[in-house]
C-alpha positions as CSV (number, residue, x, y, z in Angstrom):
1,X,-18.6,9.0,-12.9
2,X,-17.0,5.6,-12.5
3,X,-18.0,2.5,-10.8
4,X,-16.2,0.8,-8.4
5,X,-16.1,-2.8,-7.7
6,X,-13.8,-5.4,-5.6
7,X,-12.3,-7.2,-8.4
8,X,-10.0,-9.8,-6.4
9,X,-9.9,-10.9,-2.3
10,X,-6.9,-12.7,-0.5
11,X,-6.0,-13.8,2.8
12,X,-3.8,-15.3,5.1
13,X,-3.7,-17.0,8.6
14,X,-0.7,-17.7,10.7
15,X,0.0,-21.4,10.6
16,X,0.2,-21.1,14.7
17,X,-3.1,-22.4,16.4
18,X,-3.5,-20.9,20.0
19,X,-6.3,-22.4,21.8
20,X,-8.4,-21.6,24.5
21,X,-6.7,-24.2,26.8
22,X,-3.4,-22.8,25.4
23,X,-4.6,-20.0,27.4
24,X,-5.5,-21.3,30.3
25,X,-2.3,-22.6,30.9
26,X,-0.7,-18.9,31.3
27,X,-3.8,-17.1,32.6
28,X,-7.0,-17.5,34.6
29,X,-9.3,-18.7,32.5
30,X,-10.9,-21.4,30.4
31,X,-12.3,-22.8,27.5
32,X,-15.7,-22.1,29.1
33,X,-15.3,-18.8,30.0
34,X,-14.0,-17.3,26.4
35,X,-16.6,-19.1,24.2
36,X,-19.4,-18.1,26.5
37,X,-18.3,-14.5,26.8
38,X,-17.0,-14.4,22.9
39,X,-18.1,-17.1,21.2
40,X,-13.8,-17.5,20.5
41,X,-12.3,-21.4,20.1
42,X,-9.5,-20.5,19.1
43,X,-6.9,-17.8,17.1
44,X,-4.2,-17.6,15.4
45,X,-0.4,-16.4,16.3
46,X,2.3,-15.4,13.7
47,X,6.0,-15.9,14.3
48,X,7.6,-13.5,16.0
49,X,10.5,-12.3,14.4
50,X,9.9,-14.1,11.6
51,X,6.5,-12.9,10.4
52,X,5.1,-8.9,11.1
53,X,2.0,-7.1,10.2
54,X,3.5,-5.8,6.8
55,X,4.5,-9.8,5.3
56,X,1.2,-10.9,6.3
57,X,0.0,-8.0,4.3
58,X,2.0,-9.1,1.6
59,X,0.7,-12.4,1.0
60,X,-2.9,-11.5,1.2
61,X,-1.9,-9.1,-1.2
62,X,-0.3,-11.6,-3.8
63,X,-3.4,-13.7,-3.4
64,X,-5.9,-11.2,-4.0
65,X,-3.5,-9.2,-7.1
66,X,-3.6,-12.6,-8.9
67,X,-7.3,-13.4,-8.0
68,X,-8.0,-10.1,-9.7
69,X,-6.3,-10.9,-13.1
70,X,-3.8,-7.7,-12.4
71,X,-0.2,-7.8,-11.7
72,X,1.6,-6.2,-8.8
73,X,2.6,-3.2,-11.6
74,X,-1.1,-2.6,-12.7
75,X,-1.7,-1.6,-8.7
76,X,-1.8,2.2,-8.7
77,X,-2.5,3.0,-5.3
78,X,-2.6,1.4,-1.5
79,X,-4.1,2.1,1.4
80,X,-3.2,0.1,4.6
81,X,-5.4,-0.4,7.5
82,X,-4.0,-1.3,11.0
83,X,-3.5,-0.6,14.8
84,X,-0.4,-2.8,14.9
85,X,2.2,-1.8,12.5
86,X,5.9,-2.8,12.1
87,X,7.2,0.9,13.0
88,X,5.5,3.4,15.2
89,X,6.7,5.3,11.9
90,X,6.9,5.4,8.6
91,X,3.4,3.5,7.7
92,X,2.9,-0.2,6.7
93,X,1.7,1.2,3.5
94,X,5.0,2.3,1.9
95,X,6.7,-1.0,3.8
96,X,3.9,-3.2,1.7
97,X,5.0,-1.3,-1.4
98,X,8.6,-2.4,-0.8
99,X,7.5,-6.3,0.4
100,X,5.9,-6.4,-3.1
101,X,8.6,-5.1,-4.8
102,X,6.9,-2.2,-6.6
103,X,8.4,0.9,-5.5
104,X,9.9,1.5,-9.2
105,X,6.3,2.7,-10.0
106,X,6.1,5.4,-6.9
107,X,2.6,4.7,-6.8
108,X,1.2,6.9,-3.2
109,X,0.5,4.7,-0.7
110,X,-1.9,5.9,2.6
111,X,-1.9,4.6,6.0
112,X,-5.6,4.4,7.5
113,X,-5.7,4.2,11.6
114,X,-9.4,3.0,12.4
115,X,-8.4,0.4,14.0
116,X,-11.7,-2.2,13.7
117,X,-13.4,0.1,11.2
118,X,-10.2,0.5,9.2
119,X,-10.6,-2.0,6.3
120,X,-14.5,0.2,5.9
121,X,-12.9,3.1,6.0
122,X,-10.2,2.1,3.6
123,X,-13.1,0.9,1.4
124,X,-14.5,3.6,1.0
125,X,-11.6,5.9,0.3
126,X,-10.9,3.7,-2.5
127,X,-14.3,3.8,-3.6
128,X,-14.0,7.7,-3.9
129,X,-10.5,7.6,-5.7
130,X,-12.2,5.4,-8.3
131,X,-15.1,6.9,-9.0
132,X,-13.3,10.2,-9.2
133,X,-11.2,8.4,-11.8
134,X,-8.1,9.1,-10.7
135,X,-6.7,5.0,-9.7
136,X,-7.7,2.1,-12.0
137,X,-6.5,-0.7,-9.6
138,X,-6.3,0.2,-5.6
139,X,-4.7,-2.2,-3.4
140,X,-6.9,-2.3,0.0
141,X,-5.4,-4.3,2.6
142,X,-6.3,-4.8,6.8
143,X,-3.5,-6.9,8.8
144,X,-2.7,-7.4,12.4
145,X,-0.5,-8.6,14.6
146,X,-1.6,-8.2,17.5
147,X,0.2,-11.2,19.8
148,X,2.7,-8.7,20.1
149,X,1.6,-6.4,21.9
150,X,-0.7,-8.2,24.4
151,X,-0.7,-8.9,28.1
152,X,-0.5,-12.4,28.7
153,X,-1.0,-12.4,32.6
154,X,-5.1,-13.1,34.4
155,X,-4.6,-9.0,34.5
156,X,-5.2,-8.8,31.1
157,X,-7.4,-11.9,29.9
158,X,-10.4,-10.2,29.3
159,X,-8.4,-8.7,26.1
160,X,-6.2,-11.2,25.1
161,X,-8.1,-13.7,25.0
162,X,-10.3,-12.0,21.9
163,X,-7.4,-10.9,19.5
164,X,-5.7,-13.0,16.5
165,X,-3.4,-12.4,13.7
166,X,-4.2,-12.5,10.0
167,X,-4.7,-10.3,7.1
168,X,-6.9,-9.7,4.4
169,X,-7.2,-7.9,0.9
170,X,-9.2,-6.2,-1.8
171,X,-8.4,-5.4,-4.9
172,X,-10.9,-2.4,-5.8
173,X,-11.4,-1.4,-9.6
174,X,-13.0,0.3,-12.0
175,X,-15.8,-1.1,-13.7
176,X,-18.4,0.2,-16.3
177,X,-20.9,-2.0,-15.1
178,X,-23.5,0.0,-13.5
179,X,-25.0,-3.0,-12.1
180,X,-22.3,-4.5,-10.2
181,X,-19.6,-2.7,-7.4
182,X,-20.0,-0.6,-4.4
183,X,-23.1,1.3,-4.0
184,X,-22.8,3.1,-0.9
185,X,-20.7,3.6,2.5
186,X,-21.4,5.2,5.3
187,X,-18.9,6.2,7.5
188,X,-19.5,8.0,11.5
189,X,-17.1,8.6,14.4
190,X,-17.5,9.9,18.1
191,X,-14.4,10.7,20.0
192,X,-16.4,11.4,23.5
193,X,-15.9,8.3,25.1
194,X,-12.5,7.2,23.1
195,X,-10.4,6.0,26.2
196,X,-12.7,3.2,26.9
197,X,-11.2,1.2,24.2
198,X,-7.6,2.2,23.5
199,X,-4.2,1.9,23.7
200,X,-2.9,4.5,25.9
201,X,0.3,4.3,26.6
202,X,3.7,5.4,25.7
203,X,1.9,8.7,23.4
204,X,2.3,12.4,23.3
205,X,-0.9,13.5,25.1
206,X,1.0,13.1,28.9
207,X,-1.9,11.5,30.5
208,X,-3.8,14.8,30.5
209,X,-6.8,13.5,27.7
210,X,-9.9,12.5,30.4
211,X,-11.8,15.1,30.7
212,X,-14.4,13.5,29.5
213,X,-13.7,9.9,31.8
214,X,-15.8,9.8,34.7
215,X,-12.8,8.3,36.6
216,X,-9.6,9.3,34.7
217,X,-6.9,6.9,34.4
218,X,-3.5,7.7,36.5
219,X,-0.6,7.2,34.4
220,X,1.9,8.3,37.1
221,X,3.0,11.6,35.5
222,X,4.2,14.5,37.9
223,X,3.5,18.0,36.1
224,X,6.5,19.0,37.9
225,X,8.5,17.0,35.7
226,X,9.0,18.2,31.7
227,X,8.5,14.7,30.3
228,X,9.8,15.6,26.9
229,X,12.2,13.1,27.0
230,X,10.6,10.3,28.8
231,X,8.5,7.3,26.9
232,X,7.8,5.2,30.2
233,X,7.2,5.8,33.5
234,X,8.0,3.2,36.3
235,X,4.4,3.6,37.2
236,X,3.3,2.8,33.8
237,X,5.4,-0.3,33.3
238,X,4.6,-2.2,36.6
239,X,1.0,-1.1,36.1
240,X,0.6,-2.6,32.5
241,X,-0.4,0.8,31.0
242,X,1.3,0.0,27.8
243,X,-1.6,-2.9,27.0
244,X,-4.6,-2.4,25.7
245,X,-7.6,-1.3,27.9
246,X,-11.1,-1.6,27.0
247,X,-14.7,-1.5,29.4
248,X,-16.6,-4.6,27.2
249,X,-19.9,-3.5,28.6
250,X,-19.8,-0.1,27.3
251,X,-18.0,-1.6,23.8
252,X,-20.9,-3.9,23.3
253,X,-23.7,-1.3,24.4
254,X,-22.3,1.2,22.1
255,X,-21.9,-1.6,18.9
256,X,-25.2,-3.1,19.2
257,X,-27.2,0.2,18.5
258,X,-24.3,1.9,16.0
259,X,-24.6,-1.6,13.7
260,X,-27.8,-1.6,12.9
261,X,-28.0,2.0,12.4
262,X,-25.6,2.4,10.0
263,X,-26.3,-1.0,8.2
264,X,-29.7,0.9,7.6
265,X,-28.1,3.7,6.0
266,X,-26.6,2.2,3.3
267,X,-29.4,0.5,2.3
268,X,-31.7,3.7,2.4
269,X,-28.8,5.2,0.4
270,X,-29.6,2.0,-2.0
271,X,-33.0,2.3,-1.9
272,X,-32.5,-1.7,-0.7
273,X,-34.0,-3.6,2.5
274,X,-32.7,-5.7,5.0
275,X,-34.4,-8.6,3.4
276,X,-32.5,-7.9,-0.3
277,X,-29.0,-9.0,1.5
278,X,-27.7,-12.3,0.4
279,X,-24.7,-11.7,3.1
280,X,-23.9,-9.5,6.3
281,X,-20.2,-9.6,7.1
282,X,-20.0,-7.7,10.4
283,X,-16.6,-6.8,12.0
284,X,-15.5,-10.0,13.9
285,X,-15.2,-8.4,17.5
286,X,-17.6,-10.7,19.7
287,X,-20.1,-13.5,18.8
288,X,-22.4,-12.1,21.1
289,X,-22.8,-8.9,19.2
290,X,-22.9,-10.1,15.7
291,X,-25.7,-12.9,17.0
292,X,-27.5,-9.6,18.9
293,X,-27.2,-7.6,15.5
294,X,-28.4,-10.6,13.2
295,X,-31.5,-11.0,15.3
296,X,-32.2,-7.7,15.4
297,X,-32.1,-7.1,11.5
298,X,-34.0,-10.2,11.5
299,X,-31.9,-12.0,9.1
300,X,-31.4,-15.9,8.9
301,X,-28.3,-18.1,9.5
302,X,-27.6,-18.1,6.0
303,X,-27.1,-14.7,5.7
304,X,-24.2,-13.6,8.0
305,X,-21.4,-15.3,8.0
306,X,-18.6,-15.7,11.3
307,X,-15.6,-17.0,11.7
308,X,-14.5,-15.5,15.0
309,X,-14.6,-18.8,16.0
310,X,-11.8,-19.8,14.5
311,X,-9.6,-16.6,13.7
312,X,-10.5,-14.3,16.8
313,X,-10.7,-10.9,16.2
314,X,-8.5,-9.8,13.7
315,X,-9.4,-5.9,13.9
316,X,-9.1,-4.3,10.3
317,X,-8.3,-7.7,9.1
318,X,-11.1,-9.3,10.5
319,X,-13.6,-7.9,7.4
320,X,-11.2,-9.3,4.8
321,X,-10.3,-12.1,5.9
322,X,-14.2,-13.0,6.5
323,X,-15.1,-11.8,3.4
324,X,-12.6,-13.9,1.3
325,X,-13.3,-16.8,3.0
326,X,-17.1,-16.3,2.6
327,X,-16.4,-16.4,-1.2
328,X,-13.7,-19.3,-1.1
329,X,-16.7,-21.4,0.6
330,X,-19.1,-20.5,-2.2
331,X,-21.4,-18.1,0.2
332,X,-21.0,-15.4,-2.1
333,X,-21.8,-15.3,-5.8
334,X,-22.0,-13.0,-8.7
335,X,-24.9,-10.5,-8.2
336,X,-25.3,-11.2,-4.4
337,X,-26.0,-8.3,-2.4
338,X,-23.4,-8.1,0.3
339,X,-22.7,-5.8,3.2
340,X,-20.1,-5.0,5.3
341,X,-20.1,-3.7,9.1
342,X,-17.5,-2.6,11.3
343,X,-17.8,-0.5,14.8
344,X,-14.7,0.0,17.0
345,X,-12.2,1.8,19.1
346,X,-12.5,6.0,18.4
347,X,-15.3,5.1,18.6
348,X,-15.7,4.7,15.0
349,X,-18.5,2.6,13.3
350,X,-19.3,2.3,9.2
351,X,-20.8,0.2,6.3
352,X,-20.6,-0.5,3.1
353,X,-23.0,-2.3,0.7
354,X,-21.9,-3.6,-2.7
355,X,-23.4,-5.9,-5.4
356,X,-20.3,-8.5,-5.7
């Protein structure tokens, strides 16, 4: 069997700097207020109809191709993680293909839809493909743009305020040293509770999927009415149902047990501790959390790494992006022990540990 290892990172930010008082001047809120509930300064904003989820892609992508000592033709395989993509359909994957100007090599190309865990996921698919030897070189990529789609109103601060734009890459290859690469991910979902952090609305499901809410959300459909051909309702647009929803308290509940479990896990799998990592990247999602998870793993300042601060939450680009930039500031080095953490919207949660 083959080993895997991440062979080249990228990534790119959005020249745009929204701040929290950028915010304040649209919304209810403050400066105060978002760094004390998120520990967020400020994000960044792409240019709309100039830049989309796909060309941010593409330029992490470049950055991390070249970093690997590959070109674009050696890449035999994508896989794209995001909850934002240009199209509701066909896939960023095959659109990244085309921004890179590789399709002459038809090389498949897989569209991954974890939205926070996504780049973990991703990971770990590649991982497999590897180690089954059937890609030398797989392009792994998370990238969002999420200032799209947001509600910029006091109605929907306690969202907007968190999200960012930016994407990240991996190249993952195969290696014959035993001693370096990816050894282990872990990967969990529970769909029981999954409408307290999505994006309901416009979808197939009708409004009919909360049987399992304890109060169900009224999108305004009458089951009188065959809504085959109907995307909105009026109900839905004056009510906002076409942003994102989530119930923070039950989010960060949920993430600050699922972290640490999983984080665990992999480094059972490894026959590892805690103490052996040299850096914990966690999914970028809230300050609070990551500071809740790094005290309870009882690891020091110099050992996980945020920039939430800075980027906001980038959703499967946050991982990337933190990881590159980790390694562009000298945290990481050859033969660290690094792992990677991601819990989100499904609910789904992950890890995976690798020795860079």
């Amino acid at each position: 069997m083959y080993q895997s290892k991440i062979a080249g990172l990228g990534k790119y930010l959005p020249d745009r700097i929204v701040t929290n008082d950028d915010l304040s001047k649209v919304m209810e809120t403050s400066d105060e207020w978002i760094q004390e509930r998120t520990g967020i300064k400020e994000r960044r904003y792409a240019k709309k109809h100039e830049e989309t989820t796909t060309t941010m892609a593409a330029k992490a992508s470049t950055i991390a191709i070249d970093r690997a000592g590959i070109t674009k033709e050696d890449v035999d395989f994508i896989i794209f993680a995001t909850l934002s993509p240009d199209y509701y359909f066909p896939g960023c994957g095959v659109l990244l293909q085309r921004e890179l100007g590789i399709t002459k090599t038809e090389i498949g190309a897989l569209d991954i839809r974890n939205q926070c865990s996504g780049f973990i996921y991703a990971l770990s698919i590649a991982d497999q493909y590897i180690k089954s030897g059937m890609y030398k070189n797989i392009l792994v990529v998370g990238s969002e743009m999420h200032s799209m789609g947001l509600d910029f109103s006091t109605r929907g601060r306690a969202v907007t305020v968190i999200f960012g734009d930016g994407a990240g890459a991996a190249i993952v290859q195969r290696t014959d040293n035993k001693d370096q690469g990816i050894l282990s991910t872990k990967l969990h979902s529970d769909g029981t509770y999954a409408e307290k952090l999505a994006f309901l609305a416009p979808g197939s499901h009708g409004g009919y999927h909360n049987d399992q809410l304890e109060e169900p959300v009224d999108y305004g459909f009458d089951k009188s009415i065959d809504y085959g051909e109907i995307f909105f309702t009026e109900k839905m647009l004056n009510e906002g149902k076409y942003y994102p929803r989530m119930e923070g308290q039950f989010v960060f509940k949920l993430a600050v047990t699922k972290f640490p479990e999983v984080i665990g896990e992999v480094l059972e799998d490894a026959k590892l501790e805690t103490s052996d990592i040299n850096m914990l990247i966690p999914h970028q999602a809230n300050l609070r959390i990551a500071s809740f998870v790094q005290k309870r793993l009882g690891l020091g300042d110099d050992q996980v790494f945020n920039n939430i601060q800075k980027y906001g939450n980038t959703t499967a680009a946050s991982i990337p992006i933190a990881f590159c930039e980790a390694w562009e500031e000298g945290k990481i080095k050859e033969g660290d022990l690094v792992c990677l953490a991601a819990f989100g919207s499904g609910f789904t949660w992950g890890a995976a540990l690798l020795r860079f």
